[in-house]
C-alpha positions as CSV (number, residue, x, y, z in Angstrom):
1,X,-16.0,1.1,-10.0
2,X,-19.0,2.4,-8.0
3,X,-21.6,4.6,-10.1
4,X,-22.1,7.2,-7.0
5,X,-20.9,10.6,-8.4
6,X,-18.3,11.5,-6.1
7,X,-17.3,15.1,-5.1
8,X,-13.7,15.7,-5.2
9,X,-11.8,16.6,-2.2
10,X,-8.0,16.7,-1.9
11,X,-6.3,18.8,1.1
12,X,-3.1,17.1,1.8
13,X,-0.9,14.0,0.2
14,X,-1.7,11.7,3.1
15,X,-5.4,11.7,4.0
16,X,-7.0,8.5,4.2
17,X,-8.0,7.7,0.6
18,X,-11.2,7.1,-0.6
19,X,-11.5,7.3,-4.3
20,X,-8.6,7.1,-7.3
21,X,-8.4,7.2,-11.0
22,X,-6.0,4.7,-12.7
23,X,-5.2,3.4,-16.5
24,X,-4.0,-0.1,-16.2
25,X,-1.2,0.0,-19.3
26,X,-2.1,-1.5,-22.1
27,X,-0.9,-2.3,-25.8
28,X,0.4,1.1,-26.0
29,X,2.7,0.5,-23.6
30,X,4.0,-2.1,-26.4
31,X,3.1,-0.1,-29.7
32,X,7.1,1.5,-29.4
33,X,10.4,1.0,-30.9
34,X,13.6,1.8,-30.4
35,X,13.5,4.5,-33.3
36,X,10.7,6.4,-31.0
37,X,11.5,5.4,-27.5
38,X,12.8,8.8,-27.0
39,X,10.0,10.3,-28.6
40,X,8.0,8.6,-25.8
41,X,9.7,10.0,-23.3
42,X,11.3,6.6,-22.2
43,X,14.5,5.1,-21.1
44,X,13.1,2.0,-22.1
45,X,11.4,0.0,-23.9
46,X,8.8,-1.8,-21.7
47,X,7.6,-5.6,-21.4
48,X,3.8,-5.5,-21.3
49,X,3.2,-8.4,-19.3
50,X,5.2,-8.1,-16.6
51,X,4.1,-4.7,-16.3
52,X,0.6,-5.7,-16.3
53,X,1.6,-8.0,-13.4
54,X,3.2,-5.6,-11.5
55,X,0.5,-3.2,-12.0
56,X,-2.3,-5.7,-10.9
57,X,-0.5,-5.6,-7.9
58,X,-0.6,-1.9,-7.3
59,X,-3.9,-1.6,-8.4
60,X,-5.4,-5.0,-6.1
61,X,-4.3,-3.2,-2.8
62,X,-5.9,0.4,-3.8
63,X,-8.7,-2.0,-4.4
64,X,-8.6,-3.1,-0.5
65,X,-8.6,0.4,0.7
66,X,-10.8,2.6,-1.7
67,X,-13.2,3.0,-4.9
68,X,-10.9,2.9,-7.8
69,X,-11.7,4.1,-11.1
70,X,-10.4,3.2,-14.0
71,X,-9.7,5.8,-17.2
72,X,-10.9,3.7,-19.6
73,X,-14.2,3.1,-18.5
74,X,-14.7,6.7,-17.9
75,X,-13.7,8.3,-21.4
76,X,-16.2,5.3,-23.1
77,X,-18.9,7.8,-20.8
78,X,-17.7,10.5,-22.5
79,X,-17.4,9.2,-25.6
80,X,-21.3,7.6,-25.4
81,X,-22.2,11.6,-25.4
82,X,-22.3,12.8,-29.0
83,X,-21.7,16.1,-28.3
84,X,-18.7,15.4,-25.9
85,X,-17.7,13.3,-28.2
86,X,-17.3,15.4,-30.9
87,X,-15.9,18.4,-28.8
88,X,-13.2,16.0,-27.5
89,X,-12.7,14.8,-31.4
90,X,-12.2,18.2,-32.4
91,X,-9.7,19.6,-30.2
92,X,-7.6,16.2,-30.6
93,X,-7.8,16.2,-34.5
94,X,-6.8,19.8,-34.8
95,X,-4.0,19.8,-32.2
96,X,-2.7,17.0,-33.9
97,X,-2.7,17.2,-37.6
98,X,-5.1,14.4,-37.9
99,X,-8.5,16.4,-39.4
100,X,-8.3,14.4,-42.3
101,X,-9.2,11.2,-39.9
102,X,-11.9,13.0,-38.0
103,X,-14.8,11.2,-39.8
104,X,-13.4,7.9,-39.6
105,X,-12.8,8.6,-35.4
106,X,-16.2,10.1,-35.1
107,X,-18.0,6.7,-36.1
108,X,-15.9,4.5,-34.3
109,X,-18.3,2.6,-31.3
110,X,-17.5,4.1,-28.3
111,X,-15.5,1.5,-26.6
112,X,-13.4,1.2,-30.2
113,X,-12.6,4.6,-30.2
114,X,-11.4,5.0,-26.8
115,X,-8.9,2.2,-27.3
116,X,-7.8,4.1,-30.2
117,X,-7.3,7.4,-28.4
118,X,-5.2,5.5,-26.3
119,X,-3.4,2.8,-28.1
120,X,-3.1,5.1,-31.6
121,X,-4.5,5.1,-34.8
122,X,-2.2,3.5,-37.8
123,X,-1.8,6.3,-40.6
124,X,-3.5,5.4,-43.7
125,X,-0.1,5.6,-46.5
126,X,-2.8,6.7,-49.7
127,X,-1.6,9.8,-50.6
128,X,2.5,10.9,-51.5
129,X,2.2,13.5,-48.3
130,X,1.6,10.6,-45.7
131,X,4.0,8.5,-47.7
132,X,7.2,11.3,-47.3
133,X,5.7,12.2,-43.5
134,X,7.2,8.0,-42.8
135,X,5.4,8.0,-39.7
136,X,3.4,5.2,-39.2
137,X,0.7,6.5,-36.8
138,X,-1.6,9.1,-37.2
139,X,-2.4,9.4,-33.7
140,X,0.5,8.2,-31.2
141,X,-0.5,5.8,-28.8
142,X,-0.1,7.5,-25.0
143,X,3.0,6.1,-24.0
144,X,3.0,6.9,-20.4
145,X,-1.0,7.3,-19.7
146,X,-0.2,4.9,-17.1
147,X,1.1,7.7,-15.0
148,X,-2.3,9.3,-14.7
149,X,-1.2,11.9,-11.9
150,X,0.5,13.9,-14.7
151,X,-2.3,15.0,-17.0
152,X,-4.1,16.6,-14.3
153,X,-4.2,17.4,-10.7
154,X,-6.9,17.5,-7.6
155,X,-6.6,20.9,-5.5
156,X,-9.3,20.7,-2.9
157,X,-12.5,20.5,-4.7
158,X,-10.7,21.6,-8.5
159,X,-9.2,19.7,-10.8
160,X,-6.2,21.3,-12.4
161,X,-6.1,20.2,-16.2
162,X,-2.1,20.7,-16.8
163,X,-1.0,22.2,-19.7
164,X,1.9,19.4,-20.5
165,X,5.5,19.6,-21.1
166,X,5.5,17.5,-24.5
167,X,3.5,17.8,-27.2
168,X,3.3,13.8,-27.2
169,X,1.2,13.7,-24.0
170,X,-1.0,16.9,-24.7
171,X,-3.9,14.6,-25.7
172,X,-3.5,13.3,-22.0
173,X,-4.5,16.7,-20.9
174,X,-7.2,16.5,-23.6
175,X,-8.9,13.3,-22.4
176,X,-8.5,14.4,-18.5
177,X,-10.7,17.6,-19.2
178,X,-13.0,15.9,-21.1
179,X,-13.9,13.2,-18.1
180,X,-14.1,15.6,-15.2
181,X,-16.4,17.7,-17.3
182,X,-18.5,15.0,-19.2
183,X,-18.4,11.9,-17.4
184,X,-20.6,12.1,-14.9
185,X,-18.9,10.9,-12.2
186,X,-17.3,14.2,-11.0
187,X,-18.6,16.8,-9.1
188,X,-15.6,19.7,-9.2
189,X,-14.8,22.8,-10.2
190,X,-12.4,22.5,-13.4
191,X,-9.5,24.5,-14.8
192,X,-8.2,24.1,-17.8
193,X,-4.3,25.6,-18.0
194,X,-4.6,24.8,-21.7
195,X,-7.6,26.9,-22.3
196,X,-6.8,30.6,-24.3
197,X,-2.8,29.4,-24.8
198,X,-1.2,29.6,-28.1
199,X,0.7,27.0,-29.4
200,X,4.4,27.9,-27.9
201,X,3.4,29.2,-24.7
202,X,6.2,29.0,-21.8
203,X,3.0,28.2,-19.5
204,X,3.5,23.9,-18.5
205,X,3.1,22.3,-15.9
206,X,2.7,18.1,-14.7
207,X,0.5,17.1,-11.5
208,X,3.9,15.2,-10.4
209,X,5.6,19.0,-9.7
210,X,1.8,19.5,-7.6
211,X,2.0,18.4,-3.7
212,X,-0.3,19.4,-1.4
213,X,1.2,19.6,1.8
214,X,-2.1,20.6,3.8
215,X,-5.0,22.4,2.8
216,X,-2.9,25.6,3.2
217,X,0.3,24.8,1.8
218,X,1.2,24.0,-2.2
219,X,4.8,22.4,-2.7
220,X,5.5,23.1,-6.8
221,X,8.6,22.1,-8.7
222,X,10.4,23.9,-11.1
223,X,11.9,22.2,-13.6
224,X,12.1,20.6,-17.1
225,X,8.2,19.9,-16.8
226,X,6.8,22.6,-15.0
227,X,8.1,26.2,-15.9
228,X,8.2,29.3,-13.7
229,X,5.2,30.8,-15.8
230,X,3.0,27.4,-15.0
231,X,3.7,28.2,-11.7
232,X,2.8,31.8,-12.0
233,X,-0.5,30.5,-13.5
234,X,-1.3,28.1,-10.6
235,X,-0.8,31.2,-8.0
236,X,-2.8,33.3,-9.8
237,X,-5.8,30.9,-9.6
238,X,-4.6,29.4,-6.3
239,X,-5.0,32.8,-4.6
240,X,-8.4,33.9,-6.4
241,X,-10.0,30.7,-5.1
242,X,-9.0,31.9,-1.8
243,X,-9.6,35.3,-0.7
244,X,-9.1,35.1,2.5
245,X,-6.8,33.8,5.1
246,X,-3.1,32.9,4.6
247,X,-1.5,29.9,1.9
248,X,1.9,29.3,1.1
249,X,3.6,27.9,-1.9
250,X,6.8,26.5,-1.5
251,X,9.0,25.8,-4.9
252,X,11.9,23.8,-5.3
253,X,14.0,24.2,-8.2
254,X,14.6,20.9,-10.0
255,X,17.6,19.9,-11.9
256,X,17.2,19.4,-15.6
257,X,19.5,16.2,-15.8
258,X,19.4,13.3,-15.4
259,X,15.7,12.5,-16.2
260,X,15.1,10.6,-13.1
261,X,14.6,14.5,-11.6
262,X,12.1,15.5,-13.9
263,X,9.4,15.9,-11.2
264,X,9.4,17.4,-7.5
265,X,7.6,13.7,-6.3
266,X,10.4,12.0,-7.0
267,X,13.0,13.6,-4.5
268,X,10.5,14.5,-2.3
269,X,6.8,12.6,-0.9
270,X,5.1,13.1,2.7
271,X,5.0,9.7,4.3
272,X,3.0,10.4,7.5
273,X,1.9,13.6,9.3
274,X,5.9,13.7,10.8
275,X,7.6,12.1,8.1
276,X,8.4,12.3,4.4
277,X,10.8,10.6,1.7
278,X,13.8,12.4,0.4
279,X,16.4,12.6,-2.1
280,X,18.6,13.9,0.4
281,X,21.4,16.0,-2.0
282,X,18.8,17.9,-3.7
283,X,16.2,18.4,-0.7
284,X,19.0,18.7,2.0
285,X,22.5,19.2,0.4
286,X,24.5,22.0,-1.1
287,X,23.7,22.7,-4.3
288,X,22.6,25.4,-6.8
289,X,18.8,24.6,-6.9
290,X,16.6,27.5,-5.0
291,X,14.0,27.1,-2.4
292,X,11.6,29.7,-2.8
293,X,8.3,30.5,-0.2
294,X,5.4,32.3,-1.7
295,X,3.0,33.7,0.8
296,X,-0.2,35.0,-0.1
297,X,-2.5,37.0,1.9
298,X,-6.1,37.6,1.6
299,X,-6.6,36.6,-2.1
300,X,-2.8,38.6,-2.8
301,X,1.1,37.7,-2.8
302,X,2.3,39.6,-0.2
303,X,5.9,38.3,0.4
304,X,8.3,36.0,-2.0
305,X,11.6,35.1,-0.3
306,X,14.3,32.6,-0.3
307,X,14.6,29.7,2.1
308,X,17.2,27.4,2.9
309,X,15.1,24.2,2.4
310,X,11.9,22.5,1.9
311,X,11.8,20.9,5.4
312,X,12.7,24.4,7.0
313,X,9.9,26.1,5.8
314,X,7.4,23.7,6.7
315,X,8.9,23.6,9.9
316,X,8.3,27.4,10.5
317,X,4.3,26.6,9.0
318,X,3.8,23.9,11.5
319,X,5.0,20.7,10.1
320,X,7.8,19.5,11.3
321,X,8.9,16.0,9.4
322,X,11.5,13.7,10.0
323,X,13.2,12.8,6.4
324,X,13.2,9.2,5.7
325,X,16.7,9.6,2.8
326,X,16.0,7.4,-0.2
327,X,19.1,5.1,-0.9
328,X,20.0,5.1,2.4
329,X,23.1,6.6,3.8
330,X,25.4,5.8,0.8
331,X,25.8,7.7,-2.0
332,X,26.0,5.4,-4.9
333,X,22.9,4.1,-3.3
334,X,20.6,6.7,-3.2
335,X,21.8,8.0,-6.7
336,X,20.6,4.4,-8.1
337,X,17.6,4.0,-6.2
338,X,16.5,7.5,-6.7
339,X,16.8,6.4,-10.5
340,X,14.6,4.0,-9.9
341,X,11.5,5.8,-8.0
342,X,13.1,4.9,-4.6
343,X,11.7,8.6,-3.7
344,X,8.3,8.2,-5.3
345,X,6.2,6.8,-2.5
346,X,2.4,6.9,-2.8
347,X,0.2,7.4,0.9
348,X,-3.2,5.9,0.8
349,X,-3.2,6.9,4.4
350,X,-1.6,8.4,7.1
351,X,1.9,6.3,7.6
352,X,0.7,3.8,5.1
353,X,2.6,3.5,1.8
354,X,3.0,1.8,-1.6
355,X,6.9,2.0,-3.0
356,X,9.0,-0.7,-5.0
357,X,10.2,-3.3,-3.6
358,X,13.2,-3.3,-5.9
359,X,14.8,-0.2,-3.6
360,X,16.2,-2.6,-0.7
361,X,18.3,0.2,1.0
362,X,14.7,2.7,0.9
363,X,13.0,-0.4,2.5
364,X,15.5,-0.9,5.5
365,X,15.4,3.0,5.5
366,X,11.2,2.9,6.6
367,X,12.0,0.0,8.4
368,X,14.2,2.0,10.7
369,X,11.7,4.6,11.1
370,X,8.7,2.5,11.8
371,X,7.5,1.2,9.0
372,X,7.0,-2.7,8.7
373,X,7.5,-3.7,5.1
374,X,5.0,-6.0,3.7
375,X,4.3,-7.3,0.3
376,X,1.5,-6.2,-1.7
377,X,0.4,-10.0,-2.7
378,X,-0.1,-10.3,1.4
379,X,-2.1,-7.9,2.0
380,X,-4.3,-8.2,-1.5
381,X,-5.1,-12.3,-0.4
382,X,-5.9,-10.6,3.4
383,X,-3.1,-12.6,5.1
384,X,-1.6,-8.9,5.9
385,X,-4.3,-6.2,7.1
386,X,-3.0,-2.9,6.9
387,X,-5.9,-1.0,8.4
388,X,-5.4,0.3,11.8
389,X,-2.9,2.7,14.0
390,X,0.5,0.7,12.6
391,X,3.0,2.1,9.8
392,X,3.1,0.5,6.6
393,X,5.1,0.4,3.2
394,X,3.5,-2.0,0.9
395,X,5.8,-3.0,-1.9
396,X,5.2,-3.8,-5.7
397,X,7.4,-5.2,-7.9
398,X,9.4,-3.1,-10.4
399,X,11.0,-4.1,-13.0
400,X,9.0,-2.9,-15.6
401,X,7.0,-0.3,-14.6
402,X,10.2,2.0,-13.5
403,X,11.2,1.8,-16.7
404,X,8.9,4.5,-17.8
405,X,10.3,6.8,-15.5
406,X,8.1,7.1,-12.1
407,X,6.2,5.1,-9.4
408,X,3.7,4.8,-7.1
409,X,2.6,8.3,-6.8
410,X,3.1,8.7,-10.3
411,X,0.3,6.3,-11.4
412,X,-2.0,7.3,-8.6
413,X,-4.6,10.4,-9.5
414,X,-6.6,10.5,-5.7
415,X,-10.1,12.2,-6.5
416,X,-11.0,12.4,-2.5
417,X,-9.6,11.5,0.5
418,X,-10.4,12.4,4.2
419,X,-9.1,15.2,6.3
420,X,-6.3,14.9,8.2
421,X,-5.9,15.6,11.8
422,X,-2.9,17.8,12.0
């Protein structure tokens, strides 16, 4: 990780990266049984190892091609500064019935303290109250921290903290706000959706329903995660940050089963400046789910209208993309490879991808339109070099990490990557 404070600056999905924040999973990935797996927000239960192996794969060859950052290191920074510390404390002990632990947390060594945060604290059974509660955690370990593009999202020079679905990830969110603000490694402007919300409020949103398309266009989904009020929210402050000019917002309406659709990034990633991945009978079929374009005009929304699709709107804005259909031409396929991230591609560059390797018929797919397929192992040792005008999908193995319900994209948070020549 290098120690240069780096300014955030995100304008479209596909911009040559130069900086990204990960979490490596670790034994919270394991601290789960059946009995909670659902709780979690799992299909699964995972095998730490091999995911570790298949991460070290993902995260070797964003290595090769930018400054990674890792989570953990960052919220021992924040936890080093007392009063961050104790801010971030706070708001985690309250939110989650643990006050009665707060003195405990507070004089944990730093580094102690953020493994707990992450892997969960064991509940101490000394009282009847915690005995009847029969839970044996205090604080939950973060399940799917792994997928750090969920917690919070990079909008040009803001990060978006997201105000999350599930009360089981809120202290995501938490932890997210506290390192842009108190690391010391971020220079951005910060919004916090969570900020003045009451406990029940409809406003949610996760950074895998947040595209950006180009520095003019948002893509939003609307779904299980993300609700037509987080949405709302994200205009409002979308069009006071910019006053002037034209932006769009495109939203897609997202099914609410099966789980596999419970963000827009996995029917729908940009590949290249001309091409993107698709779940082709959401993004392109004939079904119930709306596509709806927001315009806004100097700093107001001035028109909201429906639209036949995605790809037809961006059309009419100036991108024209050629759909790359996850699964393939066959049905059966592309329902079980959509299941398995198939759709979830991550660009570290223009035409230059990371996927699974699992998805065979989403491989021969980008092989059709360009893209030689190379493993991740290659290009990590240097026999492969994927720098240059060529087309690339890099693939890691996924047997594991799928399991939790994303993929590439998913574990990716890009902090600043380079403008794009449109």
């Amino acid at each position: 990780m290098t120690e240069n404070r780096i300014k955030i600056n995100v304008s479209s999905e596909i911009g040559r990266l130069d900086a990204v924040l990960l979490h490596p999973p670790g034994a919270e990935v394991e601290n789960m049984t059946p009995r909670n797996v659902q709780r979690a927000l799992y299909s699964d239960i995972l095998n730490l190892s091999i995911a570790r192996e298949e991460y070290r794969q993902l995260q070797g060859v964003l290595s090769k091609v930018a400054d990674v950052y890792i989570m953990d290191d960052l919220l021992v920074r924040v936890l080093d500064n007392p009063e961050s510390r104790t801010g971030l404390l706070q708001r985690i002990c309250v939110s989650e019935d643990a006050t009665d632990y707060y003195g405990l947390l507070l004089d944990m060594p730093s580094r102690t303290l953020a493994k707990v945060l992450i892997e969960g604290l064991p509940a101490r059974i000394d009282t009847l109250t915690a005995f009847l509660k029969n839970e044996y955690y205090a604080l939950y370990p973060l399940y799917n921290f792994y997928f750090t593009r969920d917690a919070a999202v990079t909008i040009g020079g803001s990060a978006l903290v997201c105000r999350m679905a599930n009360k089981v990830r809120m202290r995501e969110s938490y932890i997210m706000d506290a390192i842009c603000r108190s690391s010391g490694v971020f220079d951005c402007r910060v919004v916090d959706a969570n900020d003045f919300q009451p406990q029940n409020s409809p406003i949610m949103m996760e950074g895998g329903d947040i595209i950006v398309a180009r520095e003019d266009i948002l893509l939003l989904g609307n779904g299980c995660r993300t609700s037509s009020q987080g949405i709302d929210f994200m205009i409002e402050r979308f069009r006071r940050e910019h006053d002037k000019g034209r932006y769009h917002v495109i939203v897609q309406q997202l099914p609410s089963e099966p789980e596999s659709f419970i963000h827009l990034d996995m029917v729908f990633t940009f590949l290249d400046r001309d091409k993107c991945m698709i779940f082709e009978p959401l993004i392109l079929g004939d079904n119930q789910y709306q596509t709806v374009h927001i315009t806004i005009s100097d700093g107001k929304v001035s028109k909201i209208t429906s639209a036949p699709d995605i790809l037809t709107v961006l059309r009419r804005l100036g991108m024209d993309l050629e759909p790359v259909v996850c699964g393939g031409p066959d049905e059966w396929d592309q329902e079980r490879e959509q299941w398995h991230s198939g759709a979830n591609c991550f660009a570290f560059a223009p035409g230059k991808v990371i996927t699974y390797a699992r998805n065979i018929h989403t491989l021969e797919e980008l092989d059709r339109a360009g893209f030689s397929v190379v493993s991740a192992d290659d290009v990590i040792s240097g026999k492969v070099h994927v720098d240059g005008d060529g087309r690339y999908a890099v693939t890691v193995a996924g047997s594991e990490l799928p399991r939790g319900g994303g993929g590439a994209r998913c574990m990716t948070m890009p902090l600043s990557r380079r403008e794009v020549k449109w």
